[in-house]
Every structure is written in structure tokens, then in C-alpha cells.
N, C-alpha and C positions, 0 to 999 in steps of 0.2 A: 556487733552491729546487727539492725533488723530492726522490728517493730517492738509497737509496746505492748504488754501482756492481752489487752483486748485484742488483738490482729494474731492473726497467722504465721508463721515464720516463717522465712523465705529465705533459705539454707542449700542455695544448688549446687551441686558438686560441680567442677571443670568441665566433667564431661558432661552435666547435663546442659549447663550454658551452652556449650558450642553447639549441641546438640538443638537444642532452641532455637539460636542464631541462624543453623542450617535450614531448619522448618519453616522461620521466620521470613528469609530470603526466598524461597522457592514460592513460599504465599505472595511475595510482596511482586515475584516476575508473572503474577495472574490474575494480582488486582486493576480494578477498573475503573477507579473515582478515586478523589481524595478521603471518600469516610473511608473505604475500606482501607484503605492507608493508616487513616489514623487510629481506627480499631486495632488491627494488627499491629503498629508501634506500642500503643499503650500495655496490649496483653502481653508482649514480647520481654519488652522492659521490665515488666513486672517477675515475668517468670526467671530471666535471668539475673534481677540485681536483688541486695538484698535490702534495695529500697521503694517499697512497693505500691507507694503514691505515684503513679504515674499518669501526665499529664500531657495531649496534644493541643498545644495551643496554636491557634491560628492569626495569623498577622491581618490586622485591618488599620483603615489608616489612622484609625485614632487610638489602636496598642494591640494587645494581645487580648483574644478570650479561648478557653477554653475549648475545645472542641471533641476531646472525646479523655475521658478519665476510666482510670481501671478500675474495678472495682473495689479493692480494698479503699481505696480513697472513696469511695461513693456511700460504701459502709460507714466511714470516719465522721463523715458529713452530710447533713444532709444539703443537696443538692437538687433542683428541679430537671426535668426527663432533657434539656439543652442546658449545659451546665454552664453556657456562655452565660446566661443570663445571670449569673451572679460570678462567676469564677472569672475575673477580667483584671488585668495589669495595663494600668495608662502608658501613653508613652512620656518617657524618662523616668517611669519607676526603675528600680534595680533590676526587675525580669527582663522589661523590656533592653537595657546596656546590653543584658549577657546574649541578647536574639542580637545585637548591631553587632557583638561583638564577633561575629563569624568565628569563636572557638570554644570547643569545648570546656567547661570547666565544673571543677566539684568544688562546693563552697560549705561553710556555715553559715546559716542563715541565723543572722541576729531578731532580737523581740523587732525592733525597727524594721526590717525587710522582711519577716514571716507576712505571709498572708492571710489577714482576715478569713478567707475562705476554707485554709487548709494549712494549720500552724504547722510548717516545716521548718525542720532544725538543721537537718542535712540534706544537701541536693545536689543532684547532678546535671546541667542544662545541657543541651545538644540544640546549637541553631541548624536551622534550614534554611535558608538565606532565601527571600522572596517566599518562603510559605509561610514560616512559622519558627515555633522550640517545640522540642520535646523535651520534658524534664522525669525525673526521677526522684523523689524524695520518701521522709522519714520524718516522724513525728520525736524521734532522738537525736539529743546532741550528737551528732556522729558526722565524722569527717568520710565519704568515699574514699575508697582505696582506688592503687591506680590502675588494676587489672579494671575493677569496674568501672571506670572511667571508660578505659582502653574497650570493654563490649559496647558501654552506652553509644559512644563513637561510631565503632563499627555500625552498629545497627542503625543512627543518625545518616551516615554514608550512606547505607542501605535506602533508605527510605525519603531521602533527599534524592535518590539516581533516582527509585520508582516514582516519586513526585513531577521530575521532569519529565521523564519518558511518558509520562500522561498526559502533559503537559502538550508533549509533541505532536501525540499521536491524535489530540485532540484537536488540535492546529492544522493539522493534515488534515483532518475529516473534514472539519471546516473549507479549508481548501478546496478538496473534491469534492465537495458539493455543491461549492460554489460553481468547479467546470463544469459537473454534471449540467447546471441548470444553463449557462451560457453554450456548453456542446448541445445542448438539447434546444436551446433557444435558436441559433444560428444554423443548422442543420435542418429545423424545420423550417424557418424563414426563406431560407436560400434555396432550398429545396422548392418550393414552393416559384420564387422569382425566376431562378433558373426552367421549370417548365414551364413559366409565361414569355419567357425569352424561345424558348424552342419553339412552343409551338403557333406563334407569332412569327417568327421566323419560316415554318413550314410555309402558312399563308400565304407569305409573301413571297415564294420560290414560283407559285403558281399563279404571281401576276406578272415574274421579273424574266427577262433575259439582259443574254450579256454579262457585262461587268455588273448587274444590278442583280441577278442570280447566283454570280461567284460571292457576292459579298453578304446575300443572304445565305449561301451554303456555309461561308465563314463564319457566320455568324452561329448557326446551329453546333457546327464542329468545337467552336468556344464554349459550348455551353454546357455538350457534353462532356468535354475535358473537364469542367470547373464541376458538374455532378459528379463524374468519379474521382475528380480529388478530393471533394467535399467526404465521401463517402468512407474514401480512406481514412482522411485524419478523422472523421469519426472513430472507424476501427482503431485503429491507432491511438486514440485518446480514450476508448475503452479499454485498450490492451495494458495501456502505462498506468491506470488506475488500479488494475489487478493488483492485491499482495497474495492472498493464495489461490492457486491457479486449480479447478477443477474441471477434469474433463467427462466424459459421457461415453457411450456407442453410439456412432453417427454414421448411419448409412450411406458409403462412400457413392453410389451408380445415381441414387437422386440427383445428389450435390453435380457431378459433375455434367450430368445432363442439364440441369436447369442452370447452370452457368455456360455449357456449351451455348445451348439455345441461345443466351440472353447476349451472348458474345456474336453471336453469328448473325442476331437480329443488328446489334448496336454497328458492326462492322461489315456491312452488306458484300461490301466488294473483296472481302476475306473468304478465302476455304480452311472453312473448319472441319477436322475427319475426328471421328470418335469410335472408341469400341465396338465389332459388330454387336456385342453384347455387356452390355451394362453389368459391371461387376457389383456382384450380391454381399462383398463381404462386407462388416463394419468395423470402421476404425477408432482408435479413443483421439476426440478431439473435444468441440462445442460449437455452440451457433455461426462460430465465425472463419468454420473453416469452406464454406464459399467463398471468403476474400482471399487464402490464398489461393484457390485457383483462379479465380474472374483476375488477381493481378501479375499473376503468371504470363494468362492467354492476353492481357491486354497489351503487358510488355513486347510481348513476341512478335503482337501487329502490328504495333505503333514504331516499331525500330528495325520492322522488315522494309527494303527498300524496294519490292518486286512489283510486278506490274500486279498481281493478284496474291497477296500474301496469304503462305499457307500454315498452317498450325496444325499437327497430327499429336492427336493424345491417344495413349498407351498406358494399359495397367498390366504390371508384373505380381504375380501370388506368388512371395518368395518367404514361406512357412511363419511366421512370428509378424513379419510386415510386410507390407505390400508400398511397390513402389510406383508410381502415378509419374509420368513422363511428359514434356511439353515440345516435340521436335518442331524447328520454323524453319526456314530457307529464307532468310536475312542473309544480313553481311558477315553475322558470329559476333562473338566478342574475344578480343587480345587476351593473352595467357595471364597479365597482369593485372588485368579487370575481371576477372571470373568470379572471384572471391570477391574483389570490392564494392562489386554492385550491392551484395547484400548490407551494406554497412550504411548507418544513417546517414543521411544526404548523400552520400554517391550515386551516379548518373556516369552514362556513358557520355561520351566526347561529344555525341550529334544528339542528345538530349537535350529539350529545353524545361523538363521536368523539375521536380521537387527533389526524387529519389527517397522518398518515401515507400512508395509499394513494393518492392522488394524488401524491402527495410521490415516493412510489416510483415512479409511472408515469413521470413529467418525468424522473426520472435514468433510469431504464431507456431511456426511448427517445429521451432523449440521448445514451446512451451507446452507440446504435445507427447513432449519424447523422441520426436523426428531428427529427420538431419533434411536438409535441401543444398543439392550440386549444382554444377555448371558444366559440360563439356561441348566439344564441338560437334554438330551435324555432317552430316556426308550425304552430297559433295557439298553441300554449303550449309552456314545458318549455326542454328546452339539449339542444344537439349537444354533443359531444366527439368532435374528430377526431385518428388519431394517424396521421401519416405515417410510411411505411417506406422505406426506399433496397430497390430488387431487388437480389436475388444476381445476381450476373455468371452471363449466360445465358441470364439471364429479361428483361431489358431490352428 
């Protein structure tokens, strides 16, 4: 078996086949398109069978063209630099059967079935069911044997998984980019409505009393809920779009000041206490780890039921990480909901929330290398601690 005295021969030993096979694979979990696919089948095929006309043909709807040939076949024949353009099987030719036929098979190819383009005598086809065939052949009468069957296959498998995972990951992108642009469309529109509802609303606190004042203060308080929900599931819809997560050195004492302030501004009749001194160290996170604190401290206020709700933050330097603490004088939370608040959509009992913002904290600063707790204040109320791993240097 092999080619004819003009070609090469192509004589792999067992081990060099699987050997191939292994190489072939490992290429094929890093390819990024369908041509690299079909490059890499073609030279694959070639090197492990010892039929070394190999051919990616691609499925259209009116049959098969060719799409990428190895080069001994390119030597045999000439072909132009798209081999589609002459190397093409209609549908209900015989090539096209063995592509419906979803199974492999090695055939002799009689004078009737050789192809014009490329007189094969023996062949081996491999469908890919929605892409295309890969085939195998040989200018020689010669029947495949069934080991080589048995690689063509394997490698067909191969490259049939990598076709759809491309497939998928293509579909995904598409996906997310479609949120990106509706998270980015609606986020700024809303953004935008919601401060003309506020501060239309201020205006008119300064013409109202009465019930005509409480329902312009209600109306500002709607607004700002609906900004910082909005701002969540932003984060949050940047969070779920991540597949690999890179973090930075982020200057812990900024962050937590300009989310103190911006908390202490939003929540006037809150006392907010923070560090006499702003801790210098840096931690590894990224841009978004001001939302776990701003949804920390917003939880803390929003579910303290005191006549002046308090919120004391604390940072601990405890060697490798540092841990940043949220004490309140609320009501606390039950032994049973300490862990569950962090879970998606869970909400405390007297919540009329989403349960989102927590929900986002646990992923954020797990995805930081953190851990985030819950225990109880003395005499009243809940901690919330979120630990941080230090940047290399600050250790």
C-alpha cells in the first residue's frame, strides 16, 4: 500500500502514527478558525496514513468543495491557490452519500466514482456531520486497512469536537457582544433618565410641603435605589462575561475612602466611621473592587433599622492578607441566613431587594482569591469581613 513511484512514501511506524495523532490533537485544542482546522486535518492525515491524497472538503448547499488539500495531492495535480474552484462533488455524487452517510468508510473507488480532479483508487472518507468530509486517498488500487480506518476516525472525532467548540465559542462571542452593547446601551440611557428624575425631584422638595414633600422625597429615594441597582447588574454583567479573570495591585485606603465618602454623601442620616488612617497596603483585585465595598456598606444601612444607622470600618494587617471589616447596629442576621445572603437572589426576610449585591461581592472576591464572612456584632447588628490576598511586595 502507498503511492506510486512519483510521490513519497508514506510508511509510519505505530509509534510514529499515534505519535502524530497526539501532536495533532493538542494543535487542534488551540486552533482558532475553521482553516486552521482544516490545515491541520489534511497534514495529519497525510502523515499518519499511508494514503497521502488528503482532502478537507467543506459542505455547501449545493455539495462539497474542497477546502484545503495536502500537498502531495497538490503535486499530483495541478490545482489553483482555492482548490474549491475546481475540486468540487455535487450533491448525490458518491462523495457526497459517504458525507450523509455519518460513518466512516474505506472504499475502492471505481473509473465511474474517481474524480476528475484527483484519480483515486483507494479512499478513506471521515464525515463531519454539518461541516463537511475529510478523505484520504491513493492513486493505487488499494483497499485501506482497518487500523487505518480506525486512525482516520480517531482524527475525524478529533476534529469534528474542535469544529464545534469553535463553533460554540463563536456563538458565545456573538452573544456577549451583543450584552456588551444592550449593558452599555441601557446603563447609559437609564443612567442618564434616572438623574433627571432626581434632580427634578430635588426642585420640587423646595416648592412642596406636606404630603407633597414626602412624595417628592419618595420619589428621589426610587431613583437612587434604581441607580445603584442599575450599577450592580452592570458589575455583575461584567463579572458573568469574564472567562479569565486577571487581577492587578489596587490600592486598598483610595478605594475605601472614596466609597466611604460617596456612601456617607448618598446616606446623610447614616454615621459612617472609618480608619484614623488610611491603610497604605495593596491588594490583588481590579477596577471593580469598589463595588464590593459601596455593596457592603449599602447593605449595612439599608437593613439597619436604628434611628441613625451606624457602619464602623476596620482594616486588619494580618501578614499575606488583610482583612477590611463592615460592623452595623441593625437587627443582625439569623444563624441560618449568614451564608445565604451571599447566594444569588437571596435577600433577607424584610428585604424588598433583588439579592444581587451580595451575590456580586462573593464572586468578586472570589475571584480575587478572597473569602467574605458573616458573624454577629456586639451588642447588636453583623460584621461583614472581606479578606484580600496582598500584591507581591506588600506582604
Amino acid at each position: 500500500m502507498g503511492s506510486n513511484s512519483d510521490s513519497p512514501c508514506y510508511q509510519a511506524t505505530p509509534e510514529d502514527q499515534i505519535g502524530e495523532l497526539y501532536a495533532a490533537t493538542r494543535r487542534l485544542m488551540t486552533a482558532e478558525n475553521r482553516s486552521e482546522v482544516a490545515t491541520i486535518a489534511v497534514e495529519t492525515a497525510t502523515a499518519i496514513l499511508d494514503f497521502p491524497f488528503s482532502v478537507f472538503w467543506e459542505a455547501t448547499d449545493s455539495g462539497l468543495k474542497a477546502e484545503a488539500i495536502s500537498e502531495p495531492l497538490r503535486e499530483h495535480v495541478e490545482v489553483p491557490a482555492e482548490p474549491g474552484r475546481r475540486m468540487r462533488h455535487e450533491r448525490g455524487s458518491w462523495l457526497w452519500d459517504h458525507y450523509e452517510s455519518d460513518e466512516t468508510q474505506r472504499v475502492l473507488v471505481d473509473e465511474e466514482k474517481a474524480a476528475s480532479d484527483a484519480p483515486l483508487h483507494g479512499c478513506i472518507s471521515v464525515p463531519l456531520p454539518e461541516y463537511g468530509l475529510l478523505t484520504a486517498g491513493t492513486d493505487e488500487r488499494a483497499e485501506p486497512t482497518e487500523r487505518e480506518t480506525q486512525l482516520a476516525d480517531i482524527l475525524g472525532k478529533n476534529v469534528l469536537s474542535t469544529l464545534e467548540r469553535i463553533e460554540r465559542e463563536r456563538e458565545l462571542k456573538r452573544q456577549r457582544d451583543n450584552l456588551d452593547l444592550l449593558n452599555q446601551i441601557v446603563r447609559h440611557d437609564l443612567t442618564n433618565h434616572l438623574q433627571t428624575i432626581s434632580g427634578r425631584a430635588e426642585l420640587l422638595r423646595d416648592q412642596c410641603s406636606g404630603d407633597a414633600l414626602e412624595h417628592a422625597d419618595g420619589i428621589q429615594e426610587s431613583s437612587q435605589a434604581a441607580a445603584e441597582l442599575l450599577e450592580t447588574a452592570g458589575n455583575l454583567a461584567t463579572v458573568m462575561r469574564q472567562t479569565d479573570w486577571e487581577t492587578e495591585p489596587v490600592a486598598l485606603g483610595p478605594v475605601l475612602s472614596s466609597v466611604s465618602e460617596d456612601i456617607a454623601a448618598t446616606y446623610s442620616d447614616a454615621q459612617v466611621t472609618v480608619p484614623d488612617e488610611s491603610p497604605s497596603v495593596r491588594v490583588r483585585a481590579d477596577e471593580l473592587l469598589s463595588s464590593v465595598f459601596r455593596n457592603v456598606l449599602t447593605n449595612a444601612i439599608q437593613h439597619n433599622d436604628s434611628a441613625v444607622p451606624s457602619v464602623v470600618i476596620d482594616v486588619i494587617d494580618d501578614g499575606d492578607v488583610v482583612h477590611v471589616t463592615v460592623a452595623d447596629d441593625g437587627p443582625g442576621i439569623p444563624d441560618e441566613q449568614k451564608q445565604a445572603v451571599f447566594e444569588r437572589g437571596e435577600k433577607r426576610l424584610d428585604s424588598d431587594g433583588t439579592g444581587v449585591g451580595l451575590y456580586l461581592v462573593r464572586t468578586l472576591v472570589d475571584a480575587y482569591g478572597g473569602d467574605v464572612w458573616v458573624e454577629d456584632n456586639e451588642p447588636t447588628g453583623t460584621v461583614v469581613g472581606v479578606t484580600l490576598r496582598k500584591a507581591a511586595g506588600d506582604a
